[in-house]
N, C-alpha and C positions, 0 to 999 in steps of 0.2 A: 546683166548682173541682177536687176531690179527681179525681173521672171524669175530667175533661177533663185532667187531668197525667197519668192511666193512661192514658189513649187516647193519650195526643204519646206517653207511654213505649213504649207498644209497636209503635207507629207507626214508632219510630225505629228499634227495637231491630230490625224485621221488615225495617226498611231498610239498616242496617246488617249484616244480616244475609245479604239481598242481595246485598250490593255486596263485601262477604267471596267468597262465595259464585263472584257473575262475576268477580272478581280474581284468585281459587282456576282458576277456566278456562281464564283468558284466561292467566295466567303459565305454565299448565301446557301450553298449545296452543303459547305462545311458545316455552318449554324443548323441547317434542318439534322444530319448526319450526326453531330453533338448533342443536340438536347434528344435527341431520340435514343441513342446510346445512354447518355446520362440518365435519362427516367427508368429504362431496362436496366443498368447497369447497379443504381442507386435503389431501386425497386430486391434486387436481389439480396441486398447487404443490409436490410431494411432499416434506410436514409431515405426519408420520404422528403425532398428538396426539391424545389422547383425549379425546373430543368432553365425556364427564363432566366431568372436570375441569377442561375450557376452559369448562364452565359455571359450575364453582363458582368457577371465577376472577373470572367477567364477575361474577357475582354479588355475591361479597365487596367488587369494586373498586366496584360501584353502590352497595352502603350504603355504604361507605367517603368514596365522593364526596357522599352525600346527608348525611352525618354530618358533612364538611367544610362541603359549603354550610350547613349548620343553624347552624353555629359563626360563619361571616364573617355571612351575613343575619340571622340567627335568624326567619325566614317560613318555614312550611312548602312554601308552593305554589311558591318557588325552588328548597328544596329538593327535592321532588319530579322537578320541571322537569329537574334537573341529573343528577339518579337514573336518570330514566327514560333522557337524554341515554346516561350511561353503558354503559346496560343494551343500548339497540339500537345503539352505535357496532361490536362488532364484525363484523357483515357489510358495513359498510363498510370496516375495513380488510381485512377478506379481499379485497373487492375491489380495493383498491389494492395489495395485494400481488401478487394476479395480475394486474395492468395493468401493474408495475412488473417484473413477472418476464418478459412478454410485450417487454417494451421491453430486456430484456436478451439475448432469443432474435432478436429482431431483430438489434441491433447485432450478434451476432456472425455470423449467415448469412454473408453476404459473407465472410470469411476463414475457414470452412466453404465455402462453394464452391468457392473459387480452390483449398483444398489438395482437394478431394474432384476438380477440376478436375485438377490434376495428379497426382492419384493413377490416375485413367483414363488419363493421357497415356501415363502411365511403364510400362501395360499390363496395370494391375488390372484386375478384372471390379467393378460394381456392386456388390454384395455386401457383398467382401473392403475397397472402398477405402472403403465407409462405416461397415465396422466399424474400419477403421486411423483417418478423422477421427473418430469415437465416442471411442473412446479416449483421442485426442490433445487433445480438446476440452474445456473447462471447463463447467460446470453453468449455466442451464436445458437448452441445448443439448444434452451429450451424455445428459440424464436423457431429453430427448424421442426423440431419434433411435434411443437406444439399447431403450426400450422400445420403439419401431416394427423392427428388427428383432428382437425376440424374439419380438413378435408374428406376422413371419414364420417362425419358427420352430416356434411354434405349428398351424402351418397358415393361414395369414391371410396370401391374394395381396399383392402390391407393392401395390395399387389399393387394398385396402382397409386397409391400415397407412396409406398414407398420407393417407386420408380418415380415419382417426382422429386422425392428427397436424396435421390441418386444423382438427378440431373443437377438439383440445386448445389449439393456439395458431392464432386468427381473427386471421388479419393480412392485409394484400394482399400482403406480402412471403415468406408461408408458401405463398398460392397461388399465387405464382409458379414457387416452389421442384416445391411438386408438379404443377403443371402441366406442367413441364419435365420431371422425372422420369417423368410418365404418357407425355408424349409421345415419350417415348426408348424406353420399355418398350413401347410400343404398333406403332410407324413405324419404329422404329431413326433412323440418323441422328449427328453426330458429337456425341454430350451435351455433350462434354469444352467445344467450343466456345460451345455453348449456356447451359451453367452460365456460362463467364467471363464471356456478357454479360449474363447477368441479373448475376449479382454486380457487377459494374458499374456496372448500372439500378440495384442499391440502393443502393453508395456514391453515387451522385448523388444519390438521394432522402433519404439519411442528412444530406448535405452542407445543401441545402435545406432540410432541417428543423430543423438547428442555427442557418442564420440565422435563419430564423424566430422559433424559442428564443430569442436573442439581441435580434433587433429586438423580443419582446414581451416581455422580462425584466423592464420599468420596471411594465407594465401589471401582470405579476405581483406584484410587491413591492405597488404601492400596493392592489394587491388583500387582502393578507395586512394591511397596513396598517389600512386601514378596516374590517377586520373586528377586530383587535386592539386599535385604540386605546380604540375605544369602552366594552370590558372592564377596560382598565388606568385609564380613567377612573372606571369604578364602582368599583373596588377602592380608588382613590384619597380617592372620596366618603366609602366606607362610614369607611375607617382615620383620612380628615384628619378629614371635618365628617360626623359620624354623622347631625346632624340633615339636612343635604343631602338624602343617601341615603332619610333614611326618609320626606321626603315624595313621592319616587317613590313607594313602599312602600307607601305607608299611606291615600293617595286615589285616588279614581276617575280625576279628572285626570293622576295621575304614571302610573298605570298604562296609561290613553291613550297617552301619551308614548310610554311604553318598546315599549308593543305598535308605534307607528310607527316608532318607531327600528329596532324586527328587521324590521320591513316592508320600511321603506326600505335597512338595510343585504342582502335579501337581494334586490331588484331591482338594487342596485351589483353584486354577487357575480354574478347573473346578466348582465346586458349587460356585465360584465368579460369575462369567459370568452367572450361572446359574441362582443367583438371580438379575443381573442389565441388563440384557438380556430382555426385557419388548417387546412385539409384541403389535402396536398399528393400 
């Protein structure tokens, strides 16, 4: 019996040892992986933050969260769950913030066009009338436009400024803009005209899209819906009837259960989007 406890002992210890060890790895591959993403990521949307400290943030807010869930559950593998949630949610919002920055470079194109439209009328040169709408323009817009011409300034043709400003913002309404622009730098041709009908083309597709927005607004809600209710339910379990909650908690069966529930609520979440998701 004595041997046979030394053997589990070090058995464990060799395994827990281990699992320190790949933990030790894997957070440390994660941390190089994050701040390297975050500097590109934040570089792009220009948030010039120091990728350190936006680690020790994401960091602290993870135990913070896993220290709350330990509190409402007291399970470690919730908390865990909610930890980990924590810890890889910010390159998701990085990328919502550039989807969300991308959609405000959109909406202002079109009145960037029509003034950069008649700022050629009036007998500017290309140049001059995109550095007077740069100027005149509010932020994603004049942060992008204005770094493409300093990049010609730099030395860097019309052509490849604005295939940089392609790359930075992937839209159909950005390759309109420079399609238009290559093709006026290329053929000549009267832009002035050319700009006010694409700026045109995208108040129509602006317009379109907001009905669209509009007609799927319900599908949205109930989308936010069914993923929220079902949490304000457990929180209700755990605070009304604690013993509710913990036969979730505490058998195979409830945990069946709850494993179906995020099943099933993330097939909802998917054919939601699947149908208010309209490519126009």
């Amino acid at each position: 019996m004595i041997l046979t406890f030394i053997l589990m002992s070090v058995c464990l210890s060799l395994l827990s040892f281990l699992f320190i060890k790949m933990f030790n790895i894997a957070l440390k591959r994660y941390e190089a992986h994050f701040k390297g993403q975050a500097k590109h990521n934040l570089t792009e949307i220009f948030l010039f933050l120091d990728p350190v400290q936006l680690w020790s943030a994401a960091f602290l807010c993870c135990l913070v969260c896993m220290m709350g869930a330990w509190f409402v559950t007291s399970h470690l593998f919730i908390s865990l769950i909610v930890g980990g949630i924590f810890l890889f949610l910010p390159p998701f919002i990085f990328h919502r913030l550039k989807k969300q920055r991308l959609h405000r470079f959109e909406m202002q194109l079109p009145h960037m066009l029509t003034a950069l439209s008649g700022a050629l009328k009036a007998g500017s040169g290309v140049q001059s009338a995109l550095k007077l709408v740069v100027q005149e323009s509010e932020a994603p817009l004049s942060q992008e436009f204005g770094l493409m011409l300093r990049e010609q300034r730099l030395g860097l043709s019309l052509e490849q400024a604005l295939d940089n400003l392609l790359s930075r913002m992937p839209a159909e309404s950005t390759q309109l803009v420079v399609a238009s622009l290559k093709i006026s730098a290329q053929t000549g041709g009267n832009l002035a005209e050319a700009l006010e009908r694409v700026a045109q083309t995208l108040r129509d597709i602006q317009q379109i899209r907001g009905k669209i927005d509009a007609l799927t607004s319900q599908g949205r809600m109930q989308m936010k819906a069914m993923v929220g209710v079902p949490m304000v339910l457990m929180l209700v379990m755990n605070f009304g009837e604690v013993n509710t909650l913990s036969l979730f908690l505490s058998s195979q069966t409830g945990w069946l259960v709850l494993a179906l529930i995020i099943f099933l609520e993330i097939c909802g979440i998917f054919f939601i989007r699947r149908i208010i998701n309209i490519d126009v």
